[in-house]
KOLVEX-256987 format. One record per atom (N, C-alpha, C): residue in one letter; x, y, z. Coordinates in steps of 0.2 Angstrom, whole numbers, padded with zeros to 4 digits, always signed. Last residue first. Layout:
N
aXYZ ...
END
This chain:
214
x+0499+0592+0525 x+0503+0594+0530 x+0506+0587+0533 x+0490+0601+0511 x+0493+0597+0515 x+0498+0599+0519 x+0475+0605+0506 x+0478+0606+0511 x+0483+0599+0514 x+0463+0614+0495 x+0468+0610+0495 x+0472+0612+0502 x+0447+0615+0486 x+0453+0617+0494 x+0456+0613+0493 x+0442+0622+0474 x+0443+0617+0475 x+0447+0619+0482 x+0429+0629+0462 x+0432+0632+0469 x+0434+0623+0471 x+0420+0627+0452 x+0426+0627+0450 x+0431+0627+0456 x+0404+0621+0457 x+0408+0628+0456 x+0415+0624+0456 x+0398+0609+0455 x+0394+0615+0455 x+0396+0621+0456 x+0398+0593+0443 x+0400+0600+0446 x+0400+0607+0448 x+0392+0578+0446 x+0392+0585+0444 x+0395+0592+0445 x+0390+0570+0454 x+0394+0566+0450 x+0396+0575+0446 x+0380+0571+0464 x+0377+0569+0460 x+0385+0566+0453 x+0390+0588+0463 x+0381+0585+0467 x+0380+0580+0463 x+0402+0596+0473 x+0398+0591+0468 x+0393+0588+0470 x+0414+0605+0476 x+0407+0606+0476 x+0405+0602+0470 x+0428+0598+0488 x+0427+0602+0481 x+0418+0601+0483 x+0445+0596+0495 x+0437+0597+0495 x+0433+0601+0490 x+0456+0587+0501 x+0455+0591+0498 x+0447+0589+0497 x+0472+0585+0511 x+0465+0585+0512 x+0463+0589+0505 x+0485+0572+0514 x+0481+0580+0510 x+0475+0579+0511 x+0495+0570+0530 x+0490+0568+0523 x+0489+0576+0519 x+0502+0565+0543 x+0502+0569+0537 x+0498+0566+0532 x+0499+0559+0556 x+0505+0563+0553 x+0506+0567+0550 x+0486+0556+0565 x+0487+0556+0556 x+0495+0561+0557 x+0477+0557+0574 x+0484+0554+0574 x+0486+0552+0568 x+0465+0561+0578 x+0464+0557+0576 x+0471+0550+0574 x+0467+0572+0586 x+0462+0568+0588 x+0463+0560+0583 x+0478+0580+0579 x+0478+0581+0587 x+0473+0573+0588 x+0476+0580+0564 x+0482+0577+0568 x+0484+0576+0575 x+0462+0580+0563 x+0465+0574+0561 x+0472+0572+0562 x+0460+0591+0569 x+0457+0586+0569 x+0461+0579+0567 x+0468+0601+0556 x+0467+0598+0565 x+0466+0595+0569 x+0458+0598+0547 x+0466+0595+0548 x+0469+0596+0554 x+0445+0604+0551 x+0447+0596+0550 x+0454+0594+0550 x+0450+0616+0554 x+0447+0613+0558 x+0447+0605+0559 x+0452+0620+0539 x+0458+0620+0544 x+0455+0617+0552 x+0439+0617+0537 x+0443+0612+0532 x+0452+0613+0538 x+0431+0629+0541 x+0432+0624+0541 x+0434+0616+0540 x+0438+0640+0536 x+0439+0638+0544 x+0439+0632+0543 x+0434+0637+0520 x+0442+0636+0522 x+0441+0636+0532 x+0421+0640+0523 x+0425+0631+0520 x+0429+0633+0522 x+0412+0651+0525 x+0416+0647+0531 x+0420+0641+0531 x+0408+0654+0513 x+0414+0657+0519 x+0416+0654+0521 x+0404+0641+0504 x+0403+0644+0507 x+0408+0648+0512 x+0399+0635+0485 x+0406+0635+0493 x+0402+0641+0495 x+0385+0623+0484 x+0389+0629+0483 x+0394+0633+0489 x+0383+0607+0487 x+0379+0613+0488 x+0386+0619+0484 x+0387+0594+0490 x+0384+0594+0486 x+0379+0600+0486 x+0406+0591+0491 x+0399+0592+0496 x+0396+0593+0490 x+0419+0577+0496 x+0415+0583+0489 x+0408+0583+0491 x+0434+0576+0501 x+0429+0576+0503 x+0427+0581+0496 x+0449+0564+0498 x+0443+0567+0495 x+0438+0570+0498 x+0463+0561+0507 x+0457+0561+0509 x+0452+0568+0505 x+0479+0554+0504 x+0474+0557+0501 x+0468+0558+0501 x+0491+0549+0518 x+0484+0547+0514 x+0483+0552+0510 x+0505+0545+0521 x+0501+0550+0520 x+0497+0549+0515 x+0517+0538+0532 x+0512+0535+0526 x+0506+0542+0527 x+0522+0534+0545 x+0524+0541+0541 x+0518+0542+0534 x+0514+0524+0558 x+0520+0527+0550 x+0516+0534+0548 x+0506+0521+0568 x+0513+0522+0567 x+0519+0522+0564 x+0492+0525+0562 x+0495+0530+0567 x+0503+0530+0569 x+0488+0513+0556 x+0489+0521+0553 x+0495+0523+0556 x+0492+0501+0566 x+0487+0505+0565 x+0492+0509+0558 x+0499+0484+0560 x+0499+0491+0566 x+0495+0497+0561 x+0495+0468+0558 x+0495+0473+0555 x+0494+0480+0559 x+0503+0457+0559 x+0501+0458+0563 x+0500+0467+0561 x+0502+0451+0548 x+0499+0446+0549 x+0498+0452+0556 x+0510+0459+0539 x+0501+0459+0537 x+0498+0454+0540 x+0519+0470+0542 x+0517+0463+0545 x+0511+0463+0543 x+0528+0483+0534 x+0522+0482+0538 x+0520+0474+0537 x+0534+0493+0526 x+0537+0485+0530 x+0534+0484+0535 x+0533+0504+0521 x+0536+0501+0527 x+0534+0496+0529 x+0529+0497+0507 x+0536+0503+0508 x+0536+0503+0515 x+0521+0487+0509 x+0527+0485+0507 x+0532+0492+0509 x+0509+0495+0512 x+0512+0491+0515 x+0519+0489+0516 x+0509+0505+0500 x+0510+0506+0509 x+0513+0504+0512 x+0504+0501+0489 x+0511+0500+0491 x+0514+0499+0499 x+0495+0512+0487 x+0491+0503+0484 x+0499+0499+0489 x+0492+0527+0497 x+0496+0522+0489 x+0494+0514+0491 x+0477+0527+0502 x+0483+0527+0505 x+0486+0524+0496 x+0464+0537+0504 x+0467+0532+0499 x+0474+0534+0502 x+0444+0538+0505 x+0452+0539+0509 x+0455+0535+0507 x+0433+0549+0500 x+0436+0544+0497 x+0443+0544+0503 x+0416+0553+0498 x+0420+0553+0503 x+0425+0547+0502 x+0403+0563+0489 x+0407+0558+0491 x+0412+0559+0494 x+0393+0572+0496 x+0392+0567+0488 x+0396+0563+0489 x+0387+0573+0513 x+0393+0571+0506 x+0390+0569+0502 x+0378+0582+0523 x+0378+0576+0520 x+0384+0580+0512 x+0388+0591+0534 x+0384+0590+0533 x+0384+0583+0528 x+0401+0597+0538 x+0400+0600+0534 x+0393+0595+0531 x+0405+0593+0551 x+0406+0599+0551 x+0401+0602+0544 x+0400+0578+0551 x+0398+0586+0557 x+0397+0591+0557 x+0405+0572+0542 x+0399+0575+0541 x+0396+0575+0547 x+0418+0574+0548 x+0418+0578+0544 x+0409+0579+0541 x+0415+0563+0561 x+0417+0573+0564 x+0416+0575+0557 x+0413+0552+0552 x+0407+0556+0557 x+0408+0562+0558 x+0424+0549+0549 x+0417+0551+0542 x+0414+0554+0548 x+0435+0546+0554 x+0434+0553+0553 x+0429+0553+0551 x+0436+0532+0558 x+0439+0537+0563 x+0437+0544+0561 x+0431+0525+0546 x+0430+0525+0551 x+0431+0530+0559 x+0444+0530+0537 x+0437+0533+0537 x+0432+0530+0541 x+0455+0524+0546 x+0456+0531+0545 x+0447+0533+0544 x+0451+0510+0541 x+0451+0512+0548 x+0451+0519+0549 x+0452+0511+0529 x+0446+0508+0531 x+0445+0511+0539 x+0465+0511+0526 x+0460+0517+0522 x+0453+0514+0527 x+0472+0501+0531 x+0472+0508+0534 x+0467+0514+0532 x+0466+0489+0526 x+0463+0491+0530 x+0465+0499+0533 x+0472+0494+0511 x+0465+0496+0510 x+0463+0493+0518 x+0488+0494+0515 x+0483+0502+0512 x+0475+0499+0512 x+0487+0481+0518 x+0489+0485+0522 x+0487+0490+0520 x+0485+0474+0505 x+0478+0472+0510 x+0480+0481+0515 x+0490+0474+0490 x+0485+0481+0493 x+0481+0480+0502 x+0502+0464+0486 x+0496+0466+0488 x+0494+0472+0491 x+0514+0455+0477 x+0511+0460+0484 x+0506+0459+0482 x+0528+0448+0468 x+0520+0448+0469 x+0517+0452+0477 x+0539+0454+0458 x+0536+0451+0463 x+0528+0452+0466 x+0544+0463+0450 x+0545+0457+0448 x+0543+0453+0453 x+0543+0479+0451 x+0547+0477+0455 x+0548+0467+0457 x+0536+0480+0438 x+0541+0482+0438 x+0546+0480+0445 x+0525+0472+0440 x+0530+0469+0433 x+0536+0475+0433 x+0518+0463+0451 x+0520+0468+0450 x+0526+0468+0445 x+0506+0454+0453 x+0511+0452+0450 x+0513+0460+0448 x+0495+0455+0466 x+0494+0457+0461 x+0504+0453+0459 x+0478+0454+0476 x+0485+0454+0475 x+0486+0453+0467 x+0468+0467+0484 x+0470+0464+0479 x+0475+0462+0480 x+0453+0466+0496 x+0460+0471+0494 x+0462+0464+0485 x+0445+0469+0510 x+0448+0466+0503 x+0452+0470+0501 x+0442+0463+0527 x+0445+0469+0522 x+0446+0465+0515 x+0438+0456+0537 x+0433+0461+0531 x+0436+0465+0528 x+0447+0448+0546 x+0441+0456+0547 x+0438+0459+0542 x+0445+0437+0543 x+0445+0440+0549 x+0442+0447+0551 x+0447+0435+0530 x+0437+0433+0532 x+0439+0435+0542 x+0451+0445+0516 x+0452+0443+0525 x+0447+0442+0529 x+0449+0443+0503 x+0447+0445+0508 x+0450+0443+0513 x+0455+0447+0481 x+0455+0444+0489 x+0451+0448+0496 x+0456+0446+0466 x+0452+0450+0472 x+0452+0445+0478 x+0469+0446+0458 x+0467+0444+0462 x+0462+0447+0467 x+0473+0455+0443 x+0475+0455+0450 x+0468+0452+0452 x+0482+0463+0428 x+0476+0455+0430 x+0478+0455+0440 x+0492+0472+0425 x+0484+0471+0422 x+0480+0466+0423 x+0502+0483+0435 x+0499+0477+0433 x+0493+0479+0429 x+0507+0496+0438 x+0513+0490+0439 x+0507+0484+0436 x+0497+0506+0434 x+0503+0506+0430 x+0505+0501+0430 x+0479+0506+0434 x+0486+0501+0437 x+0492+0502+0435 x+0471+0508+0424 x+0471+0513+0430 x+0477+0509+0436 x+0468+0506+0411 x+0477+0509+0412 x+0477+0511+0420 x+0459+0499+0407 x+0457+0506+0404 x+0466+0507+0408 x+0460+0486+0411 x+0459+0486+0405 x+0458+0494+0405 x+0464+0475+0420 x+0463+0483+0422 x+0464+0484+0416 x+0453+0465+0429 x+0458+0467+0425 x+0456+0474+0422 x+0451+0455+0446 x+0452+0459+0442 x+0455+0462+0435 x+0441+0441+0451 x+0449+0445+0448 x+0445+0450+0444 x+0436+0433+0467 x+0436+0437+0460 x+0444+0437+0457 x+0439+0429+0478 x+0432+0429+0478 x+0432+0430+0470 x+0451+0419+0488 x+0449+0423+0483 x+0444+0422+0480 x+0452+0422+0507 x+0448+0422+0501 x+0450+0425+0495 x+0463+0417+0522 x+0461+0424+0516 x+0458+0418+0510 x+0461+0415+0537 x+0459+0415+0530 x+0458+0419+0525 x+0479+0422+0543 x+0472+0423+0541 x+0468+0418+0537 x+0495+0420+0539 x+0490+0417+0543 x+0485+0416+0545 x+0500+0423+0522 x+0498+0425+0526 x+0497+0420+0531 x+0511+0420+0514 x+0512+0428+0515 x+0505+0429+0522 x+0510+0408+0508 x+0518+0410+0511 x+0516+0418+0513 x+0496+0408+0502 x+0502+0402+0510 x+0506+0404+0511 x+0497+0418+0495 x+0494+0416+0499 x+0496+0413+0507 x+0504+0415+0486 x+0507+0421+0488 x+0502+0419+0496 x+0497+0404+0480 x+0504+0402+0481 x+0506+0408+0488 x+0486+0411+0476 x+0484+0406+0481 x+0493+0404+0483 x+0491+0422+0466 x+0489+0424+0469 x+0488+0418+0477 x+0493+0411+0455 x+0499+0416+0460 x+0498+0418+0464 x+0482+0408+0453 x+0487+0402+0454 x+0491+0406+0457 x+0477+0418+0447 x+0473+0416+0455 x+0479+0411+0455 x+0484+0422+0436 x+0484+0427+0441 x+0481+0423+0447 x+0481+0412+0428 x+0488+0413+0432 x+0488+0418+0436 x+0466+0412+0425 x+0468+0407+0429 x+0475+0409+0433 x+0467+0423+0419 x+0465+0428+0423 x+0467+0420+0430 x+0478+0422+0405 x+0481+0428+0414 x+0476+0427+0418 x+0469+0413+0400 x+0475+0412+0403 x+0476+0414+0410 x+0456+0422+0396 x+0457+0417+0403 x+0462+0414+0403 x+0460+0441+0397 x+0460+0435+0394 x+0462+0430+0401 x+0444+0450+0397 x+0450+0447+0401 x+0451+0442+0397 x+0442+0463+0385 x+0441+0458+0387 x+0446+0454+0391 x+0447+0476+0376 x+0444+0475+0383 x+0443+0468+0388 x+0451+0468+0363 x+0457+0471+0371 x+0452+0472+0377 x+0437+0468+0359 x+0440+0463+0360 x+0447+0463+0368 x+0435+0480+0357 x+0430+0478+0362 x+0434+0469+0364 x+0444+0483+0345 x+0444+0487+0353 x+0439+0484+0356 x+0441+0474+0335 x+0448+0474+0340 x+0448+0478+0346 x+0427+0479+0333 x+0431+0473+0335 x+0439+0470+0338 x+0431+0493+0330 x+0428+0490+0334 x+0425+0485+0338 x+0442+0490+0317 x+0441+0495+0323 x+0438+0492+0330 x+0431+0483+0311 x+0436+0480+0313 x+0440+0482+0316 x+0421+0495+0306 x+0418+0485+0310 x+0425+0485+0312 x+0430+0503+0300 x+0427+0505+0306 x+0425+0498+0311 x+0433+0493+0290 x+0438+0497+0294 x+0437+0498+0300 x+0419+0493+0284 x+0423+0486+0286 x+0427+0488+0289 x+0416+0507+0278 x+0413+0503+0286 x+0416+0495+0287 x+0426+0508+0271 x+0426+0514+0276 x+0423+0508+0281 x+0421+0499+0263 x+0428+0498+0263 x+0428+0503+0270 x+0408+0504+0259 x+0409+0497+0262 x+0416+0496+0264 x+0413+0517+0253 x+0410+0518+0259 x+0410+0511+0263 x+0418+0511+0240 x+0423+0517+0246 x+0420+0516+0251 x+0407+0505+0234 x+0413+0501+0237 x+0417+0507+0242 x+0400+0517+0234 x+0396+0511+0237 x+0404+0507+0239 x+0409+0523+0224 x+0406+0526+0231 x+0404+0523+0237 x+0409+0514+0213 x+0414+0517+0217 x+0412+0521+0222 x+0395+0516+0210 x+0398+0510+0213 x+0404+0509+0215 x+0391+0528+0206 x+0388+0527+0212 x+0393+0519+0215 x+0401+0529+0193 x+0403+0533+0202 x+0400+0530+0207 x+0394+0522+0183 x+0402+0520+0189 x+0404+0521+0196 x+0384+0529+0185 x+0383+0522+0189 x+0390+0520+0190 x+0388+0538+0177 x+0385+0540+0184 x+0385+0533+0188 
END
């Protein structure tokens, strides 16, 4: 009996020094390493001088330790102290050069500036309100980030989030074909999708989602 208990005792210290070491390796991955994060700002400040005439700040970095970046894992948190945008630069491993997010994230900035108000018009106080251009924008048309042109003069097609914090009502689809409307006659959006769903808090209050692109 006492063999057993101590072949038991050893199985089970063998199971829990597996699992320790499991979760020593995985909290470790999590972690940024400070080589990449110094080469990331050192690339980042290079990319800097040759790409802008603004001051631009590096305030932080970034690392994308859960996968939500396919082209990178360490990126530069930057600002435009002219007008308040931040954005990332980054080392993109599949197109082998360095860019940046500044052109999608003032287009995102200036689009929900020009819409938040008409849509919590129509459809009151938001759980959340997201407006996302690809991270890319910029660079796929060749847009001047020194003399950055509105939204309004490319084709580029946002993804605009809207999620209310009540139960759907009749009149969401009117009012969702209202917003897109809206957003092509008043607002001068070419194309985007719109999508709206019921959430309160982070939580989900009916399965009913809209979808709308144009």
């Amino acid at each position: 009996m006492k063999k057993i208990i101590k072949i038991g005792i050893g199985v089970f210290g063998i199971v829990a020094f597996g699992i320790g070491l499991l979760i020593f390796v995985f909290l470790q991955s999590m972690k940024a390493d400070e080589d990449e994060v110094k080469k990331v700002k050192i690339q980042a400040q290079g990319y800097i001088k040759n790409t802008f005439k603004d001051e631009i700040v590096i305030y932080d970095t970034l690392f994308d330790n859960m996968g939500n970046f396919p082209t990178f894992d360490y990126a530069a948190k930057a600002e435009n102290k002219k007008d308040n945008t931040q954005f990332l630069i980054y080392y993109n491993e599949e197109t082998k050069q360095m860019e940046d997010t500044y052109i999608a994230e003032k287009w995102e900035k200036e689009l929900e500036n020009n819409i938040r108000p008409y849509i919590e018009q129509k459809l009151g106080t938001l759980d959340e309100f997201w407006v996302e251009y690809d991270e890319r924008a910029g660079i796929t048309y060749n847009v001047n980030p020194n003399k950055p042109s509105s939204y309004k003069e490319y084709d580029a097609a946002p993804t605009i989030l809207i999620s209310v914090p009540r139960k759907p009502d009749k009149k969401d689809e009117e009012i969702l074909n209202e917003i897109v409307a809206f957003l092509q006659k008043d607002v001068g959006l070419k194309h985007g999708t719109v999508s709206m769903s019921y959430i309160k808090n982070g939580a989900p209050l009916d399965d009913k989602e809209w979808f709308k692109t144009f």
